[in-house]
N, C-alpha and C positions, 0 to 999 in steps of 0.2 A: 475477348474484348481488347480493342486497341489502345493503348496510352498515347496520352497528347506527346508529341516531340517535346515542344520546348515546358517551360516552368509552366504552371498556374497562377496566377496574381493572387498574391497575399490577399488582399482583399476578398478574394473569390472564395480559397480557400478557408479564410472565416465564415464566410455566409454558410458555406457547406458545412463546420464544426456548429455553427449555432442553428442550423435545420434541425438537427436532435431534440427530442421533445423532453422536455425536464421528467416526466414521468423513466421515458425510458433510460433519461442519463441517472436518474436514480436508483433503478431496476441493475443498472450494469455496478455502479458504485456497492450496492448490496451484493450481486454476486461478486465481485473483487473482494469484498472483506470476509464473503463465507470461505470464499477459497484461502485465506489467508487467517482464517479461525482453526480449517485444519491444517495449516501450514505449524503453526504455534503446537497446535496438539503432539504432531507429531514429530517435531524437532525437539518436544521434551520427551515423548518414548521412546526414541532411538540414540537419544544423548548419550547414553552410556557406548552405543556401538557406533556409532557415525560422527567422526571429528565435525567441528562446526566451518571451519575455511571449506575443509573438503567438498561438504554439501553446499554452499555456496557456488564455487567455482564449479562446480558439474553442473548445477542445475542448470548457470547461466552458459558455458559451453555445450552443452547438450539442445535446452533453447534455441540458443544462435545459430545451431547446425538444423537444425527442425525448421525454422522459420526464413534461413536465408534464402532457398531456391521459391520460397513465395514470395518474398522482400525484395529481391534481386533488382527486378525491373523499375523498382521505385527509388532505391539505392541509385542505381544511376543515373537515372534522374537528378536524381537531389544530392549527388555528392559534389555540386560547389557550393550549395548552402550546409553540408556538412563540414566541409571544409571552413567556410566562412563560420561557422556558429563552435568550431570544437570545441572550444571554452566553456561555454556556455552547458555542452552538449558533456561535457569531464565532468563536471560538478552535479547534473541531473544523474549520473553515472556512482560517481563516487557514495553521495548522498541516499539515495534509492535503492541500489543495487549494492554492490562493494561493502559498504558500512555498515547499511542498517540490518542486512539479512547476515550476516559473518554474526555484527552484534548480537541478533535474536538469538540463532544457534546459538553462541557459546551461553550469553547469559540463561537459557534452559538446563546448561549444564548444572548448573548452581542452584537456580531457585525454581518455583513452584511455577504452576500453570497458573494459579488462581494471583498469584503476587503477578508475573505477566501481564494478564489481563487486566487486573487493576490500572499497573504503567502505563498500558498502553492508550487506556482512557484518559490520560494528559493529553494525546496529539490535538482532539479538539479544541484546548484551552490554550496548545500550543499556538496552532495555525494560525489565527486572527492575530497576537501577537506577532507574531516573523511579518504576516502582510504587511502589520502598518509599518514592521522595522524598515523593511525594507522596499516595500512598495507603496506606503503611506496608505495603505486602502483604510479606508474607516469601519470601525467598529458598532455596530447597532445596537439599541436596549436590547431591541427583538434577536441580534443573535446571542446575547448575555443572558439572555433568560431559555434561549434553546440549548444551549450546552450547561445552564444549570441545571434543568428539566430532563435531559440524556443523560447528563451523572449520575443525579441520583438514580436514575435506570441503571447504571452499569453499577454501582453501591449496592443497590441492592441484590443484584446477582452476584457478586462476586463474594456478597457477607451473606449471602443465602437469605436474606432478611432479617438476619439478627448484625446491625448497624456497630453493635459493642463489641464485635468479632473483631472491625479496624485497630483496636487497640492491643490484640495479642497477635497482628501477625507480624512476624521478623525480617526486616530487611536483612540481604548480607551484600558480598560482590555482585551475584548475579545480577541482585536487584538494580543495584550501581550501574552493571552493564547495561541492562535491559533501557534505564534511562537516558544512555550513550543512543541507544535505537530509536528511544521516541523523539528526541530532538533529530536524528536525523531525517526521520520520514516526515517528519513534520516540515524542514525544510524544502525537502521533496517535492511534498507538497503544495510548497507556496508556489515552488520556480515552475515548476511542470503547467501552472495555469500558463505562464508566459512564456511559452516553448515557441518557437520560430515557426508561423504559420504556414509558411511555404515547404515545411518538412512534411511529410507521407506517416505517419503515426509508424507504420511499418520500419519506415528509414529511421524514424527516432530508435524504436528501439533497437533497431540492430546495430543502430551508430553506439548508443549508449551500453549494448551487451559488449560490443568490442572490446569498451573502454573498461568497465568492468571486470573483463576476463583478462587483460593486462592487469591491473589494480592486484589482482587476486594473487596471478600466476605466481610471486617470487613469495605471498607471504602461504600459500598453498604448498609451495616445495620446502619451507623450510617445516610446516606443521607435518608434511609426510615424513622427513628424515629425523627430527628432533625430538616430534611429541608419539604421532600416531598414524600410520598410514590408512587409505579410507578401504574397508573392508568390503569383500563382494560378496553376500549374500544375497539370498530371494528377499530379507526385510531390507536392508541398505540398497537394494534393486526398485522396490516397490516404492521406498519412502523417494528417490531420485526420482522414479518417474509421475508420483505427483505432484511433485516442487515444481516439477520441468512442464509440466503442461498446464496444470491447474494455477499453483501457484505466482509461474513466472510466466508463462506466454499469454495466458489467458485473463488471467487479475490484471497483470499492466494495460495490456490494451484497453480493457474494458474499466478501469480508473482513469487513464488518461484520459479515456475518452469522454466519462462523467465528469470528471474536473474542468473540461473543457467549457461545457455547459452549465456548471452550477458556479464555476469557480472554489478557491481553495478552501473559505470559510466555511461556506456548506457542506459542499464536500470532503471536510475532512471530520465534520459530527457521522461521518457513515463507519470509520473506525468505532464508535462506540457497538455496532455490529459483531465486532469480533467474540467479543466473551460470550454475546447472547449462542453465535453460532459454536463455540467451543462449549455450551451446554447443551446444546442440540445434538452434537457430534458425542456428547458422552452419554447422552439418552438410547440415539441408536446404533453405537457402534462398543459401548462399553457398558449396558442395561442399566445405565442411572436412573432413578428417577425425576422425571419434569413437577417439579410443584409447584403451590401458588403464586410463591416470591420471582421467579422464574416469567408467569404471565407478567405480573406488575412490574417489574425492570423490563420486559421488551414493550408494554405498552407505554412506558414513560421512554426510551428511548425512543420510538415511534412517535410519540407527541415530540420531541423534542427536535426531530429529525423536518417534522411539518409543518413545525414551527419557522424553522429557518429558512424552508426551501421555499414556501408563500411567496416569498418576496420575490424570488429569484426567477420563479416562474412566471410571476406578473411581471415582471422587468422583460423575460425573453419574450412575451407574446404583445408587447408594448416597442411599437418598434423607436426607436432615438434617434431622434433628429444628427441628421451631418451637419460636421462644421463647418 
């Protein structure tokens, strides 16, 4: 298939991001967080052997090597709005990539899976707050009552259904860290709705892997010579190549691409996802068992999740008038 020479009109290229049908931008949003349920799993079983910088910077230098000679034609393309947007394009980097994945790993190091997943169920309560900080977007009864509605879904799996469990579990640093993570992605979050339209999703990311793999590079050489160098086994082999494909080439594109169509508020109640799928993953890959409180927290997640997109889907098939 041929690429147009010159740019696409910004305008063109939103029509084409809001062609996406909210069913499927929410299909893609759900697989991004399972992949990033077992991102969480297994950045806490390999803690002990895999330093936290390390897996970060491989995942995303490995990524970038996999995805450039598919990116490439679109990279040049669009590198005088890379150029034009770097700022812009540093901080989607920093915040997403760089911070919030270094943060997760090490805070694993420390704390629990089930305190994790807890934290991480702030990003929803985060996101709408940072919108209006900084994009003034308005906040709905109807989305105040969809991430009350998906709390208490991710509550009750993460307290098994017994609620009075919240009161015996222990924060420490990790947890501290873990919270450095949820504000980052949460910011993530918000900016990534407003990412430069005339960018190629492909050229976002490879602009933004770049910037990240810079970000990493100096504090990556000093964790190899100071702390711990990153070990080559077949599990530090295996844990690398699901971060690098599952994780990071395949969750981004397919959140980007969700957030594009739902926007950040919505789309960022699909993180309450994670813990449901980090109990899925411990069903079948570490013979948990699935019980009742388990149904009940993914069908209030679910309700919570249906709640919020209602709107968003009657908004995208309601076309709006030009100014």
């Amino acid at each position: 298939m041929n690429h147009p020479k010159g740019p696409i009109d910004p305008m063109t290229r939103h029509a084409q991001s809001r062609s996406l049908s909210p069913l499927l931008a929410a299909a893609l949003l759900a697989f991004a967080s399972a992949c990033w349920g077992g991102n969480i799993t297994i950045g806490r079983a390999v803690s002990a052997e895999v330093p936290p910088v390390a897996l970060s910077f491989w995942r995303w230098l490995l990524a970038f090597l996999i995805l450039l000679p598919f990116a490439l034609a679109h990279v040049r393309r669009d590198r005088a709005a890379i150029r034009r947007h770097w700022g812009f394009l540093a901080l989607l980097a920093f915040f997403g990539m760089a911070a919030f994945h270094t943060a997760l790993y090490l805070s694993v190091n420390f704390t629990t899976a089930t305190n994790a997943a807890l934290l991480m169920a702030i990003c929803p309560v985060l996101v709408p707050l940072l919108s209006w900080a900084i994009y003034r977007e308005p906040i709905t009864l109807r989305l105040v009552v969809a991430i009350v509605v998906s709390l208490f879904g991710v509550a009750v799996i993460v307290t098994r259904g017994a609620p009075e469990s919240l009161l015996s579990i222990a924060f420490n640093k990790g947890d501290l860290i873990m919270l450095i993570a949820v504000f980052t992605w949460s910011v993530y979050t918000v900016l990534v709705k407003h990412r430069p339209q005339e960018l190629h999703p492909q050229s976002l990311l490879i602009a933004t892997m770049v910037m990240a793999i810079v970000m990493l590079l100096p504090v990556y050489l000093w964790e190899s010579l100071a702390v711990r160098a990153m070990p080559v086994t077949p599990e530090s082999l295996a844990t690398v190549a699901y971060v690098v494909v599952f994780a990071s080439l395949l969750a981004f594109l397919a959140f980007n691409r969700g957030i594009e169509v739902l926007g950040p508020n919505t789309g960022g109640l699909f993180m309450h996802v994670v813990p449901v799928c980090a109990a899925v993953f411990a069903f079948v890959f570490l013979g948990e068992r699935l019980q009742p409180f388990h149904g009940l927290g993914i069908a209030a997640i679910a309700a919570g999740i249906v709640l919020a997109s209602w709107r968003s889907a009657a908004g995208l098939r309601t076309p709006s008038p030009r100014p």
